[in-house]
ChimeraX commands (.cxc) that place a marker at each C-alpha (Angstrom):
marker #1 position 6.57,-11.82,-22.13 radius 0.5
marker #1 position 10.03,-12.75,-20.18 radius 0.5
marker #1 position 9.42,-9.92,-18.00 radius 0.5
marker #1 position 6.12,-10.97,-16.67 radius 0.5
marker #1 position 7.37,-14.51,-16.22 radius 0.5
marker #1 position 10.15,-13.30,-14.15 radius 0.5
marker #1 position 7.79,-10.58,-12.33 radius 0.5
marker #1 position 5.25,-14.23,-11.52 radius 0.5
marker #1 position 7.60,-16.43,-10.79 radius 0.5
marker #1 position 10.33,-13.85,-8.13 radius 0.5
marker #1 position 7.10,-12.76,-6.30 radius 0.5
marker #1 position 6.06,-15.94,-5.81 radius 0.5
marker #1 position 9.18,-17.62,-5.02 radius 0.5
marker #1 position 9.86,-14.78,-2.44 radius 0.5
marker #1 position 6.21,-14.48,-1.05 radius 0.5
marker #1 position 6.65,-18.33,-0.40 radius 0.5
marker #1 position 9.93,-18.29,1.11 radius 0.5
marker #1 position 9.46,-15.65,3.51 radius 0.5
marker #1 position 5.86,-16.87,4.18 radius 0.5
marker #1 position 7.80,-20.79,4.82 radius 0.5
marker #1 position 10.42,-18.96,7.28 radius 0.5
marker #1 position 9.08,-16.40,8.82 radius 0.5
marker #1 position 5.09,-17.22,9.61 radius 0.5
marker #1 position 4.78,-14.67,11.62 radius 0.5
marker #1 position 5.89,-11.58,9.43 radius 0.5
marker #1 position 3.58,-9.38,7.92 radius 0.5
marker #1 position 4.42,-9.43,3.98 radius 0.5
marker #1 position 2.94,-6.38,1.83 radius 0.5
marker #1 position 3.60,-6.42,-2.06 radius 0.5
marker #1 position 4.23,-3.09,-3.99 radius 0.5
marker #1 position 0.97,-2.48,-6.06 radius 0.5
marker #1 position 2.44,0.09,-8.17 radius 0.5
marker #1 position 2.06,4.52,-8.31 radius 0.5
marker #1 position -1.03,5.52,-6.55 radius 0.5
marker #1 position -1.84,7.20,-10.52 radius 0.5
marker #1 position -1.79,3.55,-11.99 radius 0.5
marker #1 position -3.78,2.20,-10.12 radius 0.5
marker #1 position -6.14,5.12,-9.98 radius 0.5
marker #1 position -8.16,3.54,-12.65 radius 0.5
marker #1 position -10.56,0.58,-12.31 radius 0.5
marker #1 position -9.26,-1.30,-14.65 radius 0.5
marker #1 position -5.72,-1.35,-13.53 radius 0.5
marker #1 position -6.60,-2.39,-9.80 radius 0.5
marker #1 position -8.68,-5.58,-11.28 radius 0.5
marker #1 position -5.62,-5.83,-13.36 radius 0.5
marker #1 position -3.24,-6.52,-10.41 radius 0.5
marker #1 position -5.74,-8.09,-8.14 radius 0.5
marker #1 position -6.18,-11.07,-10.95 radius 0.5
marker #1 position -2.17,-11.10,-11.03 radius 0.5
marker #1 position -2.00,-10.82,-7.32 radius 0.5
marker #1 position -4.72,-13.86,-6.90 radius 0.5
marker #1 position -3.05,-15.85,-9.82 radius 0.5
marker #1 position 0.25,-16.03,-8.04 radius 0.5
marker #1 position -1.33,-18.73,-5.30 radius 0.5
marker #1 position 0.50,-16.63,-2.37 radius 0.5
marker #1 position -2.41,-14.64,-1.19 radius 0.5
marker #1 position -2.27,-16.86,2.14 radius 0.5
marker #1 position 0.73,-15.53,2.83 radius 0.5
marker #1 position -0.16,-11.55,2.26 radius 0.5
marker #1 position -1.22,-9.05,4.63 radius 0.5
marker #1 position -1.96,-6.12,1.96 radius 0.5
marker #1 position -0.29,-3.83,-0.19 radius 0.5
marker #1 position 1.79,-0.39,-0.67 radius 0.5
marker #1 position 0.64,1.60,-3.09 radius 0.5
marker #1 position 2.15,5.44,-3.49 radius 0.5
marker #1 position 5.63,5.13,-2.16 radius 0.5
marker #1 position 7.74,6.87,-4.62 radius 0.5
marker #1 position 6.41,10.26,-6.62 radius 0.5
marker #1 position 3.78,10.29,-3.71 radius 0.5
marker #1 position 0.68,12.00,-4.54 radius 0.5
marker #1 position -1.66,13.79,-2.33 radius 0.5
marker #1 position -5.39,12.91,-2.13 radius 0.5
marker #1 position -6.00,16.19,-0.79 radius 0.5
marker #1 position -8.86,13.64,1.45 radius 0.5
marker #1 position -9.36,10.64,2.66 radius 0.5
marker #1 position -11.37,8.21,0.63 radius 0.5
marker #1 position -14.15,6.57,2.21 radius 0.5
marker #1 position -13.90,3.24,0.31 radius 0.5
marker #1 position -11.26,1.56,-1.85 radius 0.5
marker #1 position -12.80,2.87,-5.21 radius 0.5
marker #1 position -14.99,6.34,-4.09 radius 0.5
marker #1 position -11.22,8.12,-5.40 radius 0.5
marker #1 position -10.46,6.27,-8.57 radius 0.5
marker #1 position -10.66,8.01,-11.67 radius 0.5
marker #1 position -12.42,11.10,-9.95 radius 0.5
marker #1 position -15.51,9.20,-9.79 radius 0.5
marker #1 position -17.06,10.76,-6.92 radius 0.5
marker link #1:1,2 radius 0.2
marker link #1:2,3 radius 0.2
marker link #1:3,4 radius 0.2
marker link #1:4,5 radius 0.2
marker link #1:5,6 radius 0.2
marker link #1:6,7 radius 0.2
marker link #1:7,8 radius 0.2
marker link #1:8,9 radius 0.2
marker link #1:9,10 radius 0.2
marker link #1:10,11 radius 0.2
marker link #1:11,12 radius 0.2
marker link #1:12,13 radius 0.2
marker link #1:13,14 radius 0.2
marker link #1:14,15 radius 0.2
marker link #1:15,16 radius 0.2
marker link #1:16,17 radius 0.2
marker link #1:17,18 radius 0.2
marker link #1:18,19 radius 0.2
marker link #1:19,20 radius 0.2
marker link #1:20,21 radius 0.2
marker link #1:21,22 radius 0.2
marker link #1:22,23 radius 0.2
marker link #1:23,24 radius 0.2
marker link #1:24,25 radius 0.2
marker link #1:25,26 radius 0.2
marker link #1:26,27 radius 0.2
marker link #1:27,28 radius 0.2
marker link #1:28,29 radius 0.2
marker link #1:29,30 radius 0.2
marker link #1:30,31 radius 0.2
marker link #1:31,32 radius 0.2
marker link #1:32,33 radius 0.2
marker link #1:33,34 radius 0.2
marker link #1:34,35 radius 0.2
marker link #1:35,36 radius 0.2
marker link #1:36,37 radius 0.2
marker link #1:37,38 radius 0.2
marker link #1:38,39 radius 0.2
marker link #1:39,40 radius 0.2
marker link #1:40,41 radius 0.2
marker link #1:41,42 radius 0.2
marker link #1:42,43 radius 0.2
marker link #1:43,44 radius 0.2
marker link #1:44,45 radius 0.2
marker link #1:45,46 radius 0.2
marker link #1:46,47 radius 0.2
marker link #1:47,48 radius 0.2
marker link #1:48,49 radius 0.2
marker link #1:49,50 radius 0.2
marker link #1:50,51 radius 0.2
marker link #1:51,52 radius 0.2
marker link #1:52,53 radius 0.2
marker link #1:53,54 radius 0.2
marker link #1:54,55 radius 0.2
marker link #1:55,56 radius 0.2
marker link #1:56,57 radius 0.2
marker link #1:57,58 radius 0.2
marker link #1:58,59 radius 0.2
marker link #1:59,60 radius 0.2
marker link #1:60,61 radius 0.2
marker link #1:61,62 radius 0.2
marker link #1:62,63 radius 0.2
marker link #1:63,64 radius 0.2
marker link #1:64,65 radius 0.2
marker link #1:65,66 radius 0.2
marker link #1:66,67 radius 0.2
marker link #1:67,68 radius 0.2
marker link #1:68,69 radius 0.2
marker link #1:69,70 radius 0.2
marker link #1:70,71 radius 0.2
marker link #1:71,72 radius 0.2
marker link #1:72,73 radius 0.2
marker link #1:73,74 radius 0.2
marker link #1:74,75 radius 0.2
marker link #1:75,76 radius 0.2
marker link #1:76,77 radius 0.2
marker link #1:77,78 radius 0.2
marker link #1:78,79 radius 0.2
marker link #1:79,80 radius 0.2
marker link #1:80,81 radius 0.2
marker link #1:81,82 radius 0.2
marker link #1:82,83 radius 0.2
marker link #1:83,84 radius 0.2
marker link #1:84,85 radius 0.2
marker link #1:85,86 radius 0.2
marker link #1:86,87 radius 0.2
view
């Protein structure tokens, strides 16, 4: 669709720009509500969007749950012992 064209093609173009003029700066991308990407399918979902991009050189993580934060209630031990109430 237009919309993930123009999603690809701005993150890219701005992951590579700031990554070109500003080396040093640490560059996180939004990776959506901490509830989407509560579910395993989802996170492998932007991961393969993330890597297809060709900027991962340039990234030093991501931000996930900044607007409508939701609380864990605890910390999770590893990046998938939370999602989907697995444990």
């Amino acid at each position: 669709s237009a919309t993930v064209a123009a999603y690809k093609t701005g993150i890219t173009y701005a992951v590579q720009r700031i990554g070109e003029m500003a080396p040093g700066a640490s560059i996180y991308l939004d990776a959506g509500h901490g509830g989407w990407l509560g579910w395993k399918n989802n996170m492998q979902d932007f991961v393969s969007t993330i890597q297809g991009l060709g900027v991962a050189q340039h990234l030093r993580g991501f931000a996930t749950n900044v607007a409508g934060y939701q609380g864990l209630g605890m910390m999770c031990p590893t990046y998938d012992f939370c999602l989907n109430h697995a444990h």
